[in-house]
N, C-alpha and C positions, 0 to 999 in steps of 0.2 A: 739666279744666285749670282751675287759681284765675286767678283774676283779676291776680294778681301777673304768671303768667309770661304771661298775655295782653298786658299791659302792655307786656311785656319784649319780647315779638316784633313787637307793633305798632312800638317805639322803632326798634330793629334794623332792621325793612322800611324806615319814615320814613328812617333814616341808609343807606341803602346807596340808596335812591331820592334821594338828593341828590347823593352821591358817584360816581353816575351820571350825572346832570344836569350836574355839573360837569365831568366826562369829556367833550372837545369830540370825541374821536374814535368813544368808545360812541356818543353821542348822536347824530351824526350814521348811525352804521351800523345804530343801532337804531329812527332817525325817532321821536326822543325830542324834544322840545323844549318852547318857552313857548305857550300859546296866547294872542292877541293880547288877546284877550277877556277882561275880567274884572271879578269881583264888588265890588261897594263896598260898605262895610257901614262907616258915617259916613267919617272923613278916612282911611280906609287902602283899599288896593285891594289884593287878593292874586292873583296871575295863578294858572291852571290847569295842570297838566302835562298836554300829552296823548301818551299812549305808544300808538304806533301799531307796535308787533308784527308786526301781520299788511299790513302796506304794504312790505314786499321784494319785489323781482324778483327773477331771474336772469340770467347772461350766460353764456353756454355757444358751444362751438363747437370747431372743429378748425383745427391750423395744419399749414401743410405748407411744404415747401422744393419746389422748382422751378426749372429741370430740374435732371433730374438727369443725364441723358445728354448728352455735345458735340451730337449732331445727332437731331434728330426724322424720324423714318422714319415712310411711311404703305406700309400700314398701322400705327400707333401701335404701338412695343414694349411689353409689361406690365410690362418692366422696370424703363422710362424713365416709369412715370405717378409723379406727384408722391408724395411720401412725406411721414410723420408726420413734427413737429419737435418732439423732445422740448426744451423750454425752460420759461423761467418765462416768466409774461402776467403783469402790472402794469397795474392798472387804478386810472382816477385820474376824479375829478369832472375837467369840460368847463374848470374855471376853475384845476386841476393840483395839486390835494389826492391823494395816493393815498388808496386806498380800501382795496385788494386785494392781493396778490402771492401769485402761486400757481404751481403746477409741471404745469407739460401729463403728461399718461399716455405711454408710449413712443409711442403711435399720434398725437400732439400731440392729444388731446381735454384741454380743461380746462372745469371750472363754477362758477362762483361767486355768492354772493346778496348783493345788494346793496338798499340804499334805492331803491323806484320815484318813478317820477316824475321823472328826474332824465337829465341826459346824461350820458353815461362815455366815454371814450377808451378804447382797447384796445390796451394796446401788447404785440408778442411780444419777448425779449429777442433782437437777432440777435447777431454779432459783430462786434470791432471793424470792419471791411470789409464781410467775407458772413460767414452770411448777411445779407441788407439787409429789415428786415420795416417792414410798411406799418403807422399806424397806425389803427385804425376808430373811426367816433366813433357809437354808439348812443343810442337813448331805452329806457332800460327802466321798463316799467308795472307798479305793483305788481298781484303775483299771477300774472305772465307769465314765459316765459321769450325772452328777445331773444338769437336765434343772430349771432355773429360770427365767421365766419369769412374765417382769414386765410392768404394767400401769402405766403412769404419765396423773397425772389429769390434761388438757390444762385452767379450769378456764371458758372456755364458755359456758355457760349457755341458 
């Protein structure tokens, strides 16, 4: 490869690592930011990028609706244990930025990777009335997975 089109891809990386940086929503999902820290070299100071990649977690889990039967009989029916809830989970930073919006599996399992280090809310979509879904609020660490799961109330009585 000449030197030319070295040139030409170093430019290209340089410009799309800015148009990145500028991106408030990549940057935050990809734990891209300014380091605080930086070089002097006489009257100018140039900050560092640091692109942390490999700092995501997860949040994973299953939602379910409940009951789903008028009356609970014991011994427990198998018919009447709580059931998947197929919906979307909208997951949003602690301070109500979303993050995330995603569609649970028919069995309500959804997973998603987010920036660690950080708290998230977890919210399941219910409907206008019922179902009625609670929201959870997690810490997730990069490189872990933090389970959340959640009950939506179905309303029967």
């Amino acid at each position: 490869m000449n030197n030319a089109v070295k040139i030409l891809l170093g430019a290209l990386a340089l410009v799309l690592l800015v148009v990145v940086w500028k991106s408030a929503s990549v940057r935050d999902s990809l734990n891209i930011g300014i380091d605080e820290t930086s070089t002097t070299t006489s009257a100018t100071s140039t900050p560092s990028i640091n692109i942390g990649l490999n700092q995501n977690g997860q949040i994973s889990g299953h939602i379910t609706l409940s009951p789903v039967c008028p009356v609970e009989r014991m011994p427990p029916d198998p018919l009447c244990a709580p059931k998947g809830f197929e919906t979307t989970v909208v997951i949003r930073f602690s301070e109500g930025r979303e993050v995330a919006r995603i569609k649970t599996d028919t069995q309500g399992e959804y997973s998603a990777w987010v920036p660690g280090g950080r708290d998230y809310d977890v919210s399941p979509e219910g409907g206008a009335v019922y179902p009625r879904c609670e929201t959870k609020t997690v810490s997730v660490k990069a490189g872990a997975n933090t389970i959340a799961n959640i009950s939506c109330d179905t309303g029967i009585r």
